[in-house]
Each structure stands twice: as structure tokens, then as C-alpha cells.
N, C-alpha and C positions, 0 to 999 in steps of 0.2 A: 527465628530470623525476622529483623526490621522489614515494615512494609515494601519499605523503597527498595530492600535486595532484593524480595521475590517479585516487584514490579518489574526492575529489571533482568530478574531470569526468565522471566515468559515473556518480555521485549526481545529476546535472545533467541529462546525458543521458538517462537512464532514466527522469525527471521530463519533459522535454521530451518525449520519441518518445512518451508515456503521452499527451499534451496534441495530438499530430498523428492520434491516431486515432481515430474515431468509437466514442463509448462512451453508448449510449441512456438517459438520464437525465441522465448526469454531464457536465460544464463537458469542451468539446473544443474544436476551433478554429475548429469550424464554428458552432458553438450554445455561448454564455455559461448559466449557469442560476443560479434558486437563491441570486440577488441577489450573485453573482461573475462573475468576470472571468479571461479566460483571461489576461489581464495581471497579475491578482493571480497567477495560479498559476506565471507563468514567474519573475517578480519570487520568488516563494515557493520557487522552484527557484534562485535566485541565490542568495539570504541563505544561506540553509540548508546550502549544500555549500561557504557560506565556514567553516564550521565542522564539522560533521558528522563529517569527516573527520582531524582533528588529531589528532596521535599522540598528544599528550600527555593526552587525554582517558577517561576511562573509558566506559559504555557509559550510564550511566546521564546523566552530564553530555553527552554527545553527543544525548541527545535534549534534555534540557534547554535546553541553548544553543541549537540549531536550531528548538525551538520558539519562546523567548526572538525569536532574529533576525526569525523569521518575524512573528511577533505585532506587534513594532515597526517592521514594514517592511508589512503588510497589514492588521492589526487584526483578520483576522480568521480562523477555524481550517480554513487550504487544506491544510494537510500532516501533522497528526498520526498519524494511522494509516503514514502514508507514510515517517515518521522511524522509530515505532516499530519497524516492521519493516526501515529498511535500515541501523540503527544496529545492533545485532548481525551482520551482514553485514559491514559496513563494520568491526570490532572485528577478527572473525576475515578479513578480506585483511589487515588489517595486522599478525598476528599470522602468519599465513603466509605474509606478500608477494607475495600478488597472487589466485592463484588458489585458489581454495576449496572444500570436499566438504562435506557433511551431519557429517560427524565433528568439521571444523573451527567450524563453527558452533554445536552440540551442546556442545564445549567451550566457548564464549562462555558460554552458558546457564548452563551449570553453575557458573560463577565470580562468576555476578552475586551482589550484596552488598542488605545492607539499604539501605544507603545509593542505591543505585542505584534499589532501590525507591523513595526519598524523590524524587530527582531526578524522578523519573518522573510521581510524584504528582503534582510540581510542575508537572511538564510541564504535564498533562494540565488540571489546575485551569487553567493562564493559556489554554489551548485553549478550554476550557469545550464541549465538543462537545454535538450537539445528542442530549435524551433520554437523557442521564449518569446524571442519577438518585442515588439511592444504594444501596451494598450491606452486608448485614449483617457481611461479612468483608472486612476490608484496603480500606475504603472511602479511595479517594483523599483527601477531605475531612479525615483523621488523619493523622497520623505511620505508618509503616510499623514493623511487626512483626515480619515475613517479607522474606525474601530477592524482587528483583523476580521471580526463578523463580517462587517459591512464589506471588507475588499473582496469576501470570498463569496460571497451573494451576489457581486457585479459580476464574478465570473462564474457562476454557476452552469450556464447555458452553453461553458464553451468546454469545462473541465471537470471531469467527475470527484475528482479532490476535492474542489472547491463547492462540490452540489453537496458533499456530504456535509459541509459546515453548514451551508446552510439552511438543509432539511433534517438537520440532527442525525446524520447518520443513517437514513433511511436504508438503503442499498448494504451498509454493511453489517443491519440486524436482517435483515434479507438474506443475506451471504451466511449467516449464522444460522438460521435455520436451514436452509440448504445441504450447508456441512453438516448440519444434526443428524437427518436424515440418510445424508450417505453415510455418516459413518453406523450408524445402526444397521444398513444394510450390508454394508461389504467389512465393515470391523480393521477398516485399514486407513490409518490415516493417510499415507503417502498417496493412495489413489481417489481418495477423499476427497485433498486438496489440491489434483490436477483437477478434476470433476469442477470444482469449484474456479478452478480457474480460468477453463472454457464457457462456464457458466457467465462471468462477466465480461468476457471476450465476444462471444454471443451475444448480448443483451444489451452494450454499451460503448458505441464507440469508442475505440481507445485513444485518451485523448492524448496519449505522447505520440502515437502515433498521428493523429490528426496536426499537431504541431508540426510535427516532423516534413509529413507528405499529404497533409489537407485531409479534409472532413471524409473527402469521397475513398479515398483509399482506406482507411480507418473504418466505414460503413462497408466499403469491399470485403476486407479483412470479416466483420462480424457476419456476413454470409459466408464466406467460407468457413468460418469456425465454429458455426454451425450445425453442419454435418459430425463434422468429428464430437463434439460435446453431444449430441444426439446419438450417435451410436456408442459410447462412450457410457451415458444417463445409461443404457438400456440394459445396460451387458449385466450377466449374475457375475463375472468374472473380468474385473478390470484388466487385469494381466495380459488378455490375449487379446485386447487394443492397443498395446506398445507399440508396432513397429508399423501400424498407421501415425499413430500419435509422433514417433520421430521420425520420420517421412517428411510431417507437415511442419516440423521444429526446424526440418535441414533448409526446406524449401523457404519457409519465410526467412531466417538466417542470411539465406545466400541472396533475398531481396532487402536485407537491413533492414528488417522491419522486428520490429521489439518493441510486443503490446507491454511496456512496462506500468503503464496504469491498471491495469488489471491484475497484475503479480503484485502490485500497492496495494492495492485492495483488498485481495488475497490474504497479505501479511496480518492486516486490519483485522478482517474475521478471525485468523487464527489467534492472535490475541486476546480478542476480547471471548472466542470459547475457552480460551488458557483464563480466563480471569474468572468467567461463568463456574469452571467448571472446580475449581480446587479451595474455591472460596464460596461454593452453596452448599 
């Protein structure tokens, strides 16, 4: 099989095993939320990695067209954060063929273009995510000025999207080892990667959330999800935290609240141990 098809079945994949496991607020298999459908989002996982992946693309058009697909296939914004972060990913395996380090991805970063910023822009305006807003520097809403490095370095301090360009991804070879460990312990991915998902819920304000209902709600949310991802880390038997676990999925729900940067993130690591793992 061509690089680019198995790039795009573990952009699939990773989008998939993200949707089988219990993530408290966010759309899972169990609980739709949030006026979505986990139908929309497997559907959003098809379009998406019919493109995402083509070699002939740069990084900036690889979000672009995967939002484009997306948009015209759902209408509505299930995957941005999710492209943004595994289109550079996806850049450098194909630039390495197949398996990838923090160095190889670092070099992605570094090569992005203004133009790539542009695409990006684009992107993101046909997403229209919620509580975008505007900003006084490299406001999506203009033309691009700066390299997409440089626009995501201006927002690093507000968006953990954007902190991963431009610390190379720090947080989601973090997230990878993380998942390493669980899954050595408990041999199960679907509990593996809620673990992991409370894990950056915990640890990092989420920032759709913070757009949505400000910084302090979003730092509210990481103390309460806290508890739960602590008692959760501890257990020999994930299992029989379920129905704390959708307890706190109904109750954020019913406050509209949807850490979707964190299930972004999430997607992230499950990809790149999808790349780690079947190409070392």
C-alpha cells in the first residue's frame, strides 16, 4: 500500500478509536452532544483522510481541503482543531516515510509559508468555530503577513493548538508517552484514551472552551476534571469508573460545555502512536 493510503487510514483511525472512548462533555459513542452526532464525526473522519494525506499537498492546503471536504459533507465544525494538528504530522511521515520524532515534525514547522498561513485562515473562517472572536495580530478575518509558524506563536498563550506549533509539539509527545504507559497497564485502548483524555482536560485549560465562556470557566472545568482523571489514573480496572465518568459527560452536556480541545489533542496522540507503532 502507497504511503499516503496508510497515512490516511491511521488519520481515520485515530479519529475513530478517539469516538469509541468515553470523553465527559465531548460527542462519544455512547452520548451524541452539543447538537452533533457521532455519525457526523465518523462521516468527518471519512472525507477528511480522503485528502489530508496526498502527497502532492502542502501543509497549509492539507488543512484547507480537509476542512473544505468536511464542511461539505457535515456542515458543520467536527474536525478543525483535529486537522490542524495532524496535518503537520501527517507532512513530516511523509517526508520521512512513515515513522516520525519531534525533530521530524519541528522541521515541518519551520518550513511553513505565508501562504500556508493563508490556507489556514481559510480554513478556519469556513469552520467558523465557536467564540473566534477577533485578534489584534494576524486576525484570520485578513490576509496573512507572517509565516503560519509565526501566526501560531502569536497565539500560543491563548490556544493549545497553536502552543503545539510552536513548541514543536511538546504536549502531544507528552500525551504519547502517557498513552504508552496506560496501555501497558490496562491492555485496552478504548480506556487508554479516555485516561488520556482527562489527562489534558486536567492539565490545560481548554481552550474551546475558554473561547466559548472565558479563561475562568475553562480553569473551573480543569479542577473538576481532575478528580475524575485521578480516580480514573488509579483504578486496576477502568470499567468500573463508567458511570462516574457519564455522570460528569451528562452534567457538562446539560451546561454546553465541550472540552473539544482536548479530544483535538487526544486525536493527535492517537495518530502519531498509530505512526510510531506499525512503522518501527
Amino acid at each position: 500500500m502507497q504511503l499516503e493510503m496508510r497515512l490516511a487510514a491511521k488519520f481515520k483511525a485515530a479519529c475513530i478509536a478517539e469516538l469509541e472512548a468515553v470523553k465527559p462533555g465531548n460527542v462519544h459513542m455512547l452520548s451524541d452532544g452539543h447538537g452533533m452526532t457521532v455519525q457526523d464525526f465518523l462521516r468527518s473522519a471519512e472525507v477528511a483522510s480522503g485528502v489530508i494525506a496526498q502527497a502532492d499537498l502542502s501543509a497549509g492546503q492539507r488543512i484547507l481541503q480537509a476542512v473544505q471536504a468536511t464542511n461539505e459533507a457535515v456542515g458543520c465544525n467536527t474536525n478543525l482543531g483535529i486537522i490542524l494538528l495532524c496535518a503537520p504530522l501527517i507532512q513530516a511521515a511523509l517526508n520521512a516515510g512513515g515513522a516520525i520524532t519531534q525533530k521530524d515534525v519541528q522541521a515541518v514547522l519551520e518550513q511553513l509559508t505565508i501562504k500556508d498561513a493563508n490556507d489556514a485562515f481559510a480554513a478556519i473562517r469556513i469552520a467558523n468555530p465557536a467564540g473566534l472572536g477577533h485578534s489584534e495580530h494576524h486576525d484570520v478575518e485578513s490576509s496573512a503577513s507572517v509565516t503560519l509558524l509565526e501566526a501560531m506563536q502569536e497565539a500560543a498563550d491563548r490556544d493549545l493548538v497553536a502552543r503545539q506549533y510552536a513548541y514543536g509539539f511538546q504536549q502531544v509527545f507528552e500525551g504519547l508517552a502517557y498513552y504508552r504507559q496506560l496501555l501497558m497497564r490496562w491492555e485496552r485502548s478504548a480506556w487508554a484514551t479516555s485516561a488520556l483524555y482527562l489527562y489534558f482536560l486536567t492539565h490545560f485549560p481548554d481552550s474551546h472552551i475558554a473561547r466559548k465562556y472565558g479563561v475562568g470557566q475553562a480553569e473551573s472545568v480543569c479542577h473538576e476534571a481532575a478528580a475524575y482523571w485521578q480516580e480514573l489514573d488509579a483504578r486496576d480496572n477502568p470499567k468500573t469508573y463508567l458511570r462516574p465518568l457519564l455522570d460528569f459527560d451528562q452534567a457538562l452536556k446539560a451546561q454546553g460545555i465541550n472540552p473539544g480541545t482536548s479530544a483535538d489533542m487526544t486525536v493527535a496522540v492517537l495518530l502519531l502512536y498509530g505512526l510510531q507503532v506499525s512503522e518501527s
